[in-house]
C-alpha positions in Angstrom: -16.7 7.9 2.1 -13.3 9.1 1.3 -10.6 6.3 1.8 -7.4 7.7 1.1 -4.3 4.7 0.7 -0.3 6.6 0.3 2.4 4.8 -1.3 6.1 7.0 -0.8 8.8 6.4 -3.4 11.3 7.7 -0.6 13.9 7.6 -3.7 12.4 9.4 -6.3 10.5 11.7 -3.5 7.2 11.1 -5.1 4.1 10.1 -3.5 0.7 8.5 -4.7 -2.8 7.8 -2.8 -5.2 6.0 -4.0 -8.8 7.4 -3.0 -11.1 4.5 -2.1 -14.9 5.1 -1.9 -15.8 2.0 -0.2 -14.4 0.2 2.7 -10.7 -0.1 3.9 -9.9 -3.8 2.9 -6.9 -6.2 2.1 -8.3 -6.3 -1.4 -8.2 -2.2 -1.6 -4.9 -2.1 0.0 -3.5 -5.0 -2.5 -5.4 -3.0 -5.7 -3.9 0.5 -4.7 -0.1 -1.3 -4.9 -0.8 -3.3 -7.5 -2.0 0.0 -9.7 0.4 1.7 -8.4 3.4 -0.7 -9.1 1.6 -1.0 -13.0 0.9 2.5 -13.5 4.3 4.2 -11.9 6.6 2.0 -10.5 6.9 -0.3 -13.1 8.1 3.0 -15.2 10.2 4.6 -12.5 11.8 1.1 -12.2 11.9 -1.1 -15.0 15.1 -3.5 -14.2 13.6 -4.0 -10.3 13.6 -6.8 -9.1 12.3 -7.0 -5.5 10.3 -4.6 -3.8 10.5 -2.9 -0.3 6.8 -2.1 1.3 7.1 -1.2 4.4 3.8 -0.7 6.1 2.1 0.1 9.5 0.7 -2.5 11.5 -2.7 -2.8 11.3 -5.9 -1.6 9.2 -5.9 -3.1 5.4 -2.3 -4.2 6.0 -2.3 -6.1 9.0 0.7 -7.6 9.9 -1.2 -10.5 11.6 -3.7 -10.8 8.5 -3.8 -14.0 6.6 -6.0 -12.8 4.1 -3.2 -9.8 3.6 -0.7 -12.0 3.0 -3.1 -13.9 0.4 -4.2 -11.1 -1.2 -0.5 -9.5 -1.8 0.4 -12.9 -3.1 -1.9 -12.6 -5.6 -0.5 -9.2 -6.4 3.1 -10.6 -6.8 2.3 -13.5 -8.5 0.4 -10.7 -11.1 3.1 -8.4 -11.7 6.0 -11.2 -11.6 8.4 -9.7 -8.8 9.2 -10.2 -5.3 7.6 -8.0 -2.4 10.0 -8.0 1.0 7.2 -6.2 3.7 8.6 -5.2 6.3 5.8 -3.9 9.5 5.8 -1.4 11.5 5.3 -2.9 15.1 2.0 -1.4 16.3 1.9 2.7 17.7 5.3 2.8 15.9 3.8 3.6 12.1 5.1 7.5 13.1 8.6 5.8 12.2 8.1 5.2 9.0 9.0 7.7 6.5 5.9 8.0 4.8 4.1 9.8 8.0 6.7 12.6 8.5 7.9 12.7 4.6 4.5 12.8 2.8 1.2 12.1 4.7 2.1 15.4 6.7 2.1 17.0 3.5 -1.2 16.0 2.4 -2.2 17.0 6.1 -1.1 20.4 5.3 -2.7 20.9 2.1 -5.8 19.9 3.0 -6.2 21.8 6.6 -8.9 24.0 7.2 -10.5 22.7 3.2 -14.0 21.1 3.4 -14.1 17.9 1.2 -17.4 18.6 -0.5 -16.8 17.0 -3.5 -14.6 14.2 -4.8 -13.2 16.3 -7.7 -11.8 18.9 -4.5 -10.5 16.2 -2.5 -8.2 14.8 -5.3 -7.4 18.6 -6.4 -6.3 18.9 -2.7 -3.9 16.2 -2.4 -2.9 16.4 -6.0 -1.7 19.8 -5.6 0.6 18.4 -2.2 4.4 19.5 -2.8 7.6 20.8 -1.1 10.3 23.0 -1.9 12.2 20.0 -1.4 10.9 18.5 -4.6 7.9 16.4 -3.3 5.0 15.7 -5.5 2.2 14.0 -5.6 -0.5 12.2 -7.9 -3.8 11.0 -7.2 -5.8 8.3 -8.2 -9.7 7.4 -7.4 -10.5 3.4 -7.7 -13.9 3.4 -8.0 -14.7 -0.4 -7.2 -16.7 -1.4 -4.4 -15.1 -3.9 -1.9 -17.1 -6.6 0.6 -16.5 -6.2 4.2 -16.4 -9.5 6.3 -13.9 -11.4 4.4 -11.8 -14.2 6.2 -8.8 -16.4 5.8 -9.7 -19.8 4.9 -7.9 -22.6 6.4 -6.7 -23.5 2.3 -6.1 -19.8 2.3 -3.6 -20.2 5.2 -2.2 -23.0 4.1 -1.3 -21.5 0.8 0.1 -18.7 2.7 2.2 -20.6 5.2 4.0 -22.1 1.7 4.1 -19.5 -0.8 5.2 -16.8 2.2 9.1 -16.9 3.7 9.1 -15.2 6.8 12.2 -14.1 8.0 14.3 -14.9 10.7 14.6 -11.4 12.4 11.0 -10.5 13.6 8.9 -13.1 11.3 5.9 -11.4 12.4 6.8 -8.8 11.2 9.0 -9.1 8.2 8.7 -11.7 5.1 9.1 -12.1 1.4 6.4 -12.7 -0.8 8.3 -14.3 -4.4 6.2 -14.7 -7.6 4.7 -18.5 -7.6 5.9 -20.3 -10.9 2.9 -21.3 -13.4 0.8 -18.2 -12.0 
């Protein structure tokens, strides 16, 4: 099983995916920013200080996820600075950027290639680029996730304080700020 998850750096016009070989979960989704953020952002962007994910609306992601949330806070409160997510409302994920400016790329790399092996699947995508500067790199995160995970109601709780939702579209849009002590 081939799980692929992109991250777009709109800015630098660089894009990652993480290939999973397991199940599409919170925990995967959370692990491919977090190695992301620790492997190239962090480089590409030393002095940040807040993050901008936007994201589609369901899958890993869910906007309407607790266990999302929970896991990205974890991630936050790991790498010590502030994610602002802002969601896609659902069928509108074609909106955000990295659909048109990168996964359309990988689309067209990989058309018509059979993904017989891992090592040709990561070749494929690795070799993604544009005349307009795009590249990509690849990464394969080998762990093995659990299906059938659910919020708790502590785990909700912990959410509903550690997670500011904003005022325009809450469901949609909040902060997640590193928790002191963590």
């Amino acid at each position: 099983m081939i799980i692929p998850h992109g991250i777009y750096d709109a800015v630098r016009q660089r894009g990652h995916i993480n290939i999973g070989l397991s199940h599409d979960t919170t925990q995967f989704a959370c692990d491919s920013f977090q190695w992301y953020w620790n492997r190239i952002g962090l480089q590409a962007y030393p002095n940040a200080t807040s993050i901008l994910l936007l994201a589609d609306c369901g899958g890993s992601n869910s906007a309407s996820k607790y266990i999302f949330k929970h896991d990205l806070q974890a991630v936050v409160n790991a790498i010590g600075v502030e994610v602002r997510v802002a969601h896609y409302p659902s069928y509108c994920s074609k909106y955000n950027p990295i659909e048109r400016r990168f996964f359309a790329h990988v689309a067209r790399a990989c058309t018509g290639m059979l993904f017989d092996t891992l090592d040709r699947v990561v070749d494929l995508m690795r070799k993604t680029t544009t005349s307009t500067g795009l590249r990509t790199t690849v990464n394969v995160i080998r762990r093995i996730y659990g299906i059938g995970r659910n919020a708790t109601e502590v785990m909700k709780a912990v959410v509903s304080k550690s997670i500011k939702f904003h005022d325009l579209l809450p469901k949609w849009n909040y902060t997640a700020s590193p928790e002191l002590g963590q």
